[in-house]
N, C-alpha and C positions, 0 to 999 in steps of 0.2 A: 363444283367450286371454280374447276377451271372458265367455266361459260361467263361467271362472275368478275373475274379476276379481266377477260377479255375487254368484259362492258366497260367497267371502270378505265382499261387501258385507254378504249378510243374515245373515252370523257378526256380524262386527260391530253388525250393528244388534241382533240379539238381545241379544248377551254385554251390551251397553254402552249402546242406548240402550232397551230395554226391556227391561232388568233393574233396578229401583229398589235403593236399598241394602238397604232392609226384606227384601226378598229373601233377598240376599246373605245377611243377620245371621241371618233363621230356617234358612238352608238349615246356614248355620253351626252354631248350634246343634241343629236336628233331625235335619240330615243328611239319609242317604237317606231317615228318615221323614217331610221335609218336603215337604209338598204343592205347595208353592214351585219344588222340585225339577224336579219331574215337567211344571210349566205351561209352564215356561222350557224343558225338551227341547221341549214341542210347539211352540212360540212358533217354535224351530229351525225344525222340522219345514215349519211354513207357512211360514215367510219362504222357504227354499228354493225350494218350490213356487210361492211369488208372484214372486221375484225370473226364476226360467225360463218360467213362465206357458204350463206344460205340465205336467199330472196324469200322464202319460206316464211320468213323473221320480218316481215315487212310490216308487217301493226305492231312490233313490239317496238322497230326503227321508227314509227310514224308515232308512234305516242312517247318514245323518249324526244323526238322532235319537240312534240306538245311542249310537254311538260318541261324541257328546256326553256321555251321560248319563252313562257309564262314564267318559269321562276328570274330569269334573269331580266324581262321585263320589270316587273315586282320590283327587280334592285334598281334597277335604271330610275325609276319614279321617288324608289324611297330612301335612296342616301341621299346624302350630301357631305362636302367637303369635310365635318370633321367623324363623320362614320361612317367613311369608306373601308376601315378595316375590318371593322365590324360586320357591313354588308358582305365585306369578302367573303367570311367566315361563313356567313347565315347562306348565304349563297354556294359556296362548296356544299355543304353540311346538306343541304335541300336537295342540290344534283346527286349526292350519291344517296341521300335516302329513298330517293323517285326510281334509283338506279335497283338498288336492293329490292322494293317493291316490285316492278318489272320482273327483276329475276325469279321472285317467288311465284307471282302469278303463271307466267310463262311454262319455266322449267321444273318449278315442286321439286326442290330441294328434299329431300329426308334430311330435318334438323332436328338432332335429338335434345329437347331441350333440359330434358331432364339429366341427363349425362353432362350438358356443360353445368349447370347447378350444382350437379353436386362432385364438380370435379376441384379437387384441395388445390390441386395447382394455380387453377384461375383466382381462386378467393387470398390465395399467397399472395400470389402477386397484383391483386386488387389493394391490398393493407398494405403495401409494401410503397405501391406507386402514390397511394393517399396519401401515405404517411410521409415520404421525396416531398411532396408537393404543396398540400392544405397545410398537414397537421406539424411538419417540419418547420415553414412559413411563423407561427404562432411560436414554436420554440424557438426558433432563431429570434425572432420579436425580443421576447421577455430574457432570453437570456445575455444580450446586446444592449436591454434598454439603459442601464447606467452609463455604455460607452457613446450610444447614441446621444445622450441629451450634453455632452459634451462637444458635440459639435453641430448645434442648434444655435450658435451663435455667430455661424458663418453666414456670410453673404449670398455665396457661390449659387448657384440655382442646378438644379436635375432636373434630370428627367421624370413624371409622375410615376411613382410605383416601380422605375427602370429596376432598383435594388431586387426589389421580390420577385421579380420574373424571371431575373438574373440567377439568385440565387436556386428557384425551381431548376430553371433548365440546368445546372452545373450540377444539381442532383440527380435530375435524371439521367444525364449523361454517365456521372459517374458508375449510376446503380448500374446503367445498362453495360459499360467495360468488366464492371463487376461482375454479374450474372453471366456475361460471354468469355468472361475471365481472360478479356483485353486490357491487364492491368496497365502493357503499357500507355493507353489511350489515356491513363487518367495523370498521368505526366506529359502527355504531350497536351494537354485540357491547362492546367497547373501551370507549364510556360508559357501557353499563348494568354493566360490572365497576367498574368507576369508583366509580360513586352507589353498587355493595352495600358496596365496601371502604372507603369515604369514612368513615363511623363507627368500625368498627371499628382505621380509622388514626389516625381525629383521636381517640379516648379511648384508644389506646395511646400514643401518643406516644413511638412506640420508634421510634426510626428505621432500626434496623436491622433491624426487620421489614417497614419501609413500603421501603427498598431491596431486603430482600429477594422481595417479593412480584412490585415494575417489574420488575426482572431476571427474574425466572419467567416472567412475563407477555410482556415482550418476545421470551424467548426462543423463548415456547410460539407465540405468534402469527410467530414470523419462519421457524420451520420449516416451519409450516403451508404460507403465504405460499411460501415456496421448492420446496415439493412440490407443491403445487398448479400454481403456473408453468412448472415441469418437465412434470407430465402433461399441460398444455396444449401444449406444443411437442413432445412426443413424439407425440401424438394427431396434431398437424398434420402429420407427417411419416411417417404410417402408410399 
């Protein structure tokens, strides 16, 4: 695991901290003709080899090269301005699953898969994180939609979807202070929402937006809170 934990480091330190933006914007624009391109696969190539500190590794470093170059090729051709986030994403996700491959092939891992299957813990916290995230999402929905369509008469404009990914992340965070039983994280979470909505409540002056937001907010953190607490007494009882 540790040989794993390595590769991923010197992805990271290539992709992110030895790749300047200048990089990025020529590879952007030249693409594969950018010379940029090319320094950043080798940059790959050696950190690999530095990170195992065995030359030995030299076709596992030459083909994470490949398969760098080609996936991030691949992005360069196939976004554009309004799915560069997207690319991000699919692009991370591609380098470390080339990453993982590699490791398998190479080192043969002993993964017992039958042990994570049928281990209660994982599938706890599978329901648990679904439940923060998808299925929480859907209740918050329908249990809001009366105070929602009350203020469907405003002008104001948002962000697309900003609310529901909001709401996710502020569960996840919370489950996770929960579960590490850093309650105080989930007041220090509570006043930095506080201080961003502070503004935008006191120049609205609607009250019915600033009731509806507490009741969101209370609702999103008291789920959280309640699912978190459950996993913790399920786990003790495994």
């Amino acid at each position: 695991m540790i040989l794993l934990i390595k590769l991923i480091v010197a992805h990271f330190i290539g992709d992110f901290l030895l790749q300047p933006k200048s990089w990025v914007e020529k590879k952007e624009i030249h693409k594969a003709k950018s010379f940029k391109l090319y320094i950043h696969i080798l940059i790959h190539g050696f950190l690999v080899l530095l990170v195992l500190w065995d030359f030995n590794y030299w076709l596992l470093a030459l083909l994470l090269m490949i398969s760098h170059g080609i996936i991030d090729t691949i992005k360069l051709y196939a976004q554009q301005e309004k799915n560069k986030s997207l690319w991000f994403l699919i692009d991370q996700a591609l380098h470390i699953i080339s990453i993982l491959v590699m490791w398998g092939l190479f080192f043969k891992p002993k993964i017992n898969l039958n042990a994570l299957v049928e281990d209660t813990e994982i599938w706890i916290y599978a329901a648990a994180i679904l439940f923060i995230t998808v299925v929480s999402d859907i209740v918050m929905m329908v249990l809001m939609s009366t105070w929602s369509k009350a203020l469907n008469d405003s002008n104001e404009e948002s962000l697309n979807n900003a609310g529901k990914y909001i709401g996710m992340l502020e569960r996840i965070f919370v489950f996770t202070f929960v579960v590490t039983g850093n309650w105080e994280g989930i007041g220090f979470l509570l006043a930095a929402k506080s201080v961003f909505r502070f503004g935008d409540l006191k120049e609205s002056k609607d009250r019915k937006l600033t009731e509806y937001i507490l009741i969101g907010t209370l609702l999103s953190f008291g789920m959280a809170i309640a699912v978190g607490m459950l996993v913790l007494k399920l786990i003790e009882h495994v």
